[in-house]
C-alpha positions, 0 to 999 in steps of 0.5 A: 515822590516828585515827578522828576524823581519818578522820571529819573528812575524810570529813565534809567532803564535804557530799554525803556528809554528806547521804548519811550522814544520809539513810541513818541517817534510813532505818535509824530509820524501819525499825522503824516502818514494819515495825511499822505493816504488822504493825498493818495486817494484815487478819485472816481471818474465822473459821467453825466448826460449832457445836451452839447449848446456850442462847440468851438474849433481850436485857434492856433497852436491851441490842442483843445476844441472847446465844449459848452453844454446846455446844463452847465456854464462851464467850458469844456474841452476835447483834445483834437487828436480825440477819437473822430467818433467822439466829436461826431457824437458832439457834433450830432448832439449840437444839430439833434439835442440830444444829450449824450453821456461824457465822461471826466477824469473827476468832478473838477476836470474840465477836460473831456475823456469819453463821449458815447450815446445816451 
């Protein structure tokens, strides 16, 4: 029996045509529904101790004052309209040297969330 033959006659049935494409229509969803769950996943906040080295004043229409820390050679940044006790707790840890604990909204985040006493 050849393959086109053996094709045919399992073709012939429309419920199994039916069958046969819903499974292939699944098979090629798949990725696409593995892949929008990798997109979806929610990333955990981050929070590290650090010691505050500079903290530059926003220029202009800038809404960002600019953070660097001791630990890292990033710059960050604290929105002006952050709580008040945020940036006196900078500020404190800039004179003192003493580190405090800052949150972001992920590894990749420069933006600073939070800022509270070690």
């Amino acid at each position: 029996m050849s393959i086109r033959s053996f094709v045919n006659r399992k073709m012939v049935n429309s419920i199994c045509m039916i069958c046969m494409l819903g499974l292939l229509f699944m098979v090629a969803a798949l990725p696409a529904v593995a892949q929008k769950k990798k997109k979806g996943a929610v990333k955990k906040t981050v929070e590290y101790a650090l010691t505050v080295a500079a903290i530059r004043p926003a220029t202009g229409d800038d809404p960002y004052i600019e953070v660097t820390f001791n630990e890292s050679a990033r710059f960050y940044r604290i929105s002006k309209n952050a709580a008040p006790a945020y940036i006196d707790l900078l500020r404190e840890s800039e004179k003192t040297g003493k580190p405090v604990l800052v949150k972001r909204a992920n590894e990749d985040a420069d933006v600073i969330l939070r800022v509270r006493r070690k």
